[in-house]
N, C-alpha and C positions, 0 to 999 in steps of 0.2 A: 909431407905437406899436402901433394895432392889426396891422398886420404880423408885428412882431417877435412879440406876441401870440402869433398863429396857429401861427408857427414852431416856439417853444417847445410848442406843445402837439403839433403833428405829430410833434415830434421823441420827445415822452412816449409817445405811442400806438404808435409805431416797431418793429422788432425789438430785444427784449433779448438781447444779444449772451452771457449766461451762462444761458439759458431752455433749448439743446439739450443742452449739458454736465450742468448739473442733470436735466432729462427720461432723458438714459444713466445715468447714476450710478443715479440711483430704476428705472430697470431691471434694470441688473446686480444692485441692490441686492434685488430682489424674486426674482429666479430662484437667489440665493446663499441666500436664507433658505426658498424651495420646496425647495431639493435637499434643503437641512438636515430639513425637516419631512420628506419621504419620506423620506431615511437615518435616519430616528430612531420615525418612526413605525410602532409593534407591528403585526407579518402574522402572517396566521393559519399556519403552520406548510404544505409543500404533499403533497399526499395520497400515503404511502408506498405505495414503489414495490410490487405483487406479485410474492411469489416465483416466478410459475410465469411470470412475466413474460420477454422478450426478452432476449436478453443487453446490457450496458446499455454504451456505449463509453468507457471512462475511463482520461485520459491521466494518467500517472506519471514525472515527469523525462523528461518529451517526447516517450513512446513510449504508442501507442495498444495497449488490452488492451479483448476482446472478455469481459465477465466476466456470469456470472448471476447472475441478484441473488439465488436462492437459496443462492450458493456464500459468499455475502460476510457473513461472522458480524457486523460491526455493522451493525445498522440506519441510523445514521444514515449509513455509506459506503455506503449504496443509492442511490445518484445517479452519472448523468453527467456526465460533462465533469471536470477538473483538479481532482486528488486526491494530496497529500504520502504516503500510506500504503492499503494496502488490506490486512485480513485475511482469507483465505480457507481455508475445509476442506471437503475432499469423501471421501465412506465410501469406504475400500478393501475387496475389491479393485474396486468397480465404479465409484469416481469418478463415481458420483452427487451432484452439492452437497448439502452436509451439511444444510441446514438442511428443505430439502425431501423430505431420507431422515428428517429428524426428525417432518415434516407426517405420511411416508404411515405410520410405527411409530404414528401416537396409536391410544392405547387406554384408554377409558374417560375420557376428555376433558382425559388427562394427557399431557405427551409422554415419553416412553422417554428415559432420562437417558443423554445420550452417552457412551460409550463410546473413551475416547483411542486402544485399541489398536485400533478399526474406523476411525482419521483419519488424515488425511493433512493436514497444516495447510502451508498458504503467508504467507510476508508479500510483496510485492510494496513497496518503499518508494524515494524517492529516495535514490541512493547516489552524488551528485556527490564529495561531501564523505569520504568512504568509499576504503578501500583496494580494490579488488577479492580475490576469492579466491584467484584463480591467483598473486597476488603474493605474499598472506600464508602462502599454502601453501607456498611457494617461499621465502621472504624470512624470514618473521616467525615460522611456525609452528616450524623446526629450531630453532631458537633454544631453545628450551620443551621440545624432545622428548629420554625415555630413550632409551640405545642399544638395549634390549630389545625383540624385535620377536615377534610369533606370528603365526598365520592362526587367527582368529573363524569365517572359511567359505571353503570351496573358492574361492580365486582372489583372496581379501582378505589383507592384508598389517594388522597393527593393531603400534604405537608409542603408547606411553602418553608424555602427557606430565608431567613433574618435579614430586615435590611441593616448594612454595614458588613457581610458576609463577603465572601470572594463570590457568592453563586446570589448573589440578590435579586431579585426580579425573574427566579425561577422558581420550580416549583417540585417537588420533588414524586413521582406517581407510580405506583407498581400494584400488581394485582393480587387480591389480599387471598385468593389461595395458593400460590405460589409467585409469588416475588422473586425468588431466584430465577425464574425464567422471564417474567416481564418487572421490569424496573429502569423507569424511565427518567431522566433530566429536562423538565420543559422550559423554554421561555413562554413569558404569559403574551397571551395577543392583546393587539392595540391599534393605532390608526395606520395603517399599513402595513402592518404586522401580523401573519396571521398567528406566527409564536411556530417555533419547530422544537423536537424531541430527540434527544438523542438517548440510544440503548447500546450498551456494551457489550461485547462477548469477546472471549479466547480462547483461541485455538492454540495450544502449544506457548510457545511467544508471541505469537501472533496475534496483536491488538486489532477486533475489528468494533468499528463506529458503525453506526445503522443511523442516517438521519431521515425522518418524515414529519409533514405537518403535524400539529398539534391537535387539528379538526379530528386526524382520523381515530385518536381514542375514541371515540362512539363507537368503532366498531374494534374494538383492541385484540378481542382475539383473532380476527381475519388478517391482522396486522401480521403479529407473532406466526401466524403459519405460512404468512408469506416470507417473512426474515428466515423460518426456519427452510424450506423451499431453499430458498436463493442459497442459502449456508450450505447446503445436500450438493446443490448444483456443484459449487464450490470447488467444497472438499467432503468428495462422499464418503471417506474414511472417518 
C-alpha cells in the first residue's frame, strides 16, 4: 500500500499535460491587449514639419513626388510617406511655394492676404478610380460641346459647352497645335468672377489638377511652361 501510496503522489507532482497550452493562451492573451493599449493610447501630436524645410517624399497612387512643405497649403499633408491627396500652390510668375511667399510679405505681424490671380493651385490625388483626361476630352467632353467655336488667344481654339449639360457655363479651350498638351476646362468670367481653368495631367495613377485664372490664357504658352517646371520640380522622373 505504501507503494501504491508513493505512486499516486509522484504521479500528482508530475507534468500537467494543459500547464504549456494555458502558459500560450495568457501570452498571446497579454500582447493582444498591449497592442490594444498602444493603438488606443493618446500621443502627443509630432512636431510640425518647417516650411523652409527639405522637400519631403510623398507617395500618391504609387508614384513618388519630391514636394515642399512650404508649397503644401494644408498643414496637416506636411508629412512623408503615403498620402490619398495633396494640395499645393505656388506665386506666379515665380513659382515660389505659396505659403513661404506668404512668410517673407508679412508686415506688421500680419500676413498679406493671398491673392488668387498671383497662384497657381495643384491637386495631386489618387485617380485609379477616375477616367483620365485624354479620354474624357476625346470621349465624354463632345458629347456637352456647342458647335460654335472662336479663338480667346493667338493659337487657342475655345467651344463652349451646352446649357443643360453637367459642364454649362463653361467653356471648353485647348491649343490648336497641340491639344494634348494644353487643354483646358474654363468657367466664363462675370461680376466678381474672374472665371478659373482647370488642366489635367497623369502621372501613373496619379491624378494632377493645375488651377489658374482665366485672364492668364493671353499668355498660355508661359502658362504651360510653368505647369510643366513645377511638374519636373515634382517628379523629375
Amino acid at each position: 500500500m505504501a507503494h501504491i501510496s508513493r505512486g499516486r503522489q509522484s504521479r500528482s507532482r508530475g507534468h500537467n499535460p494543459l500547464f504549456a497550452p494555458g502558459l500560450l493562451f495568457a501570452g498571446v492573451a497579454c500582447l493582444a491587449a498591449g497592442y490594444i493599449v498602444y493603438a488606443l493610447w493618446p500621443r502627443w501630436p509630432g512636431a510640425p514639419v518647417s516650411l523652409e524645410a527639405p522637400s519631403l517624399p510623398i507617395v500618391v497612387a504609387g508614384q513618388m513626388f519630391n514636394i515642399e512643405p512650404a508649397a503644401i497649403r494644408r498643414a496637416v499633408q506636411r508629412k512623408p510617406g503615403t498620402q490619398e491627396r495633396i494640395d499645393l500652390a505656388y506665386l506666379w510668375p515665380t513659382l515660389v511655394p505659396a505659403e513661404l511667399a506668404a512668410k517673407i510679405d508679412t508686415k506688421d505681424g500680419n500676413l498679406t492676404p493671398a491673392n488668387p490671380n498671383e497662384r497657381i493651385f495643384l491637386t495631386i490625388a489618387n485617380g485609379r478610380d477616375e477616367m483620365p483626361a485624354p479620354e474624357l476630352i476625346k470621349t465624354i467632353y463632345p458629347r456637352y460641346l456647342a458647335q460654335a467655336a472662336n479663338a480667346p488667344a493667338e493659337g487657342l481654339t475655345m467651344r463652349p459647352f451646352r446649357d443643360g449639360t453637367p459642364y454649362q457655363g463653361e467653356d471648353l479651350i485647348f491649343a490648336d497645335s497641340a491639344p494634348d498638351d494644353f487643354t483646358a476646362r474654363c468657367t466664363r468670367s462675370g461680376v466678381g468672377n474672374v472665371g478659373m481653368c482647370l488642366l489635367q495631367r497623369r502621372i501613373g495613377d496619379a491624378d494632377i489638377t493645375v488651377r489658374f485664372p482665366r485672364d492668364w490664357l493671353t499668355d498660355w504658352k508661359k502658362v504651360l511652361y510653368g505647369i510643366d517646371r513645377v511638374l519636373t520640380r515634382l517628379h523629375p522622373n
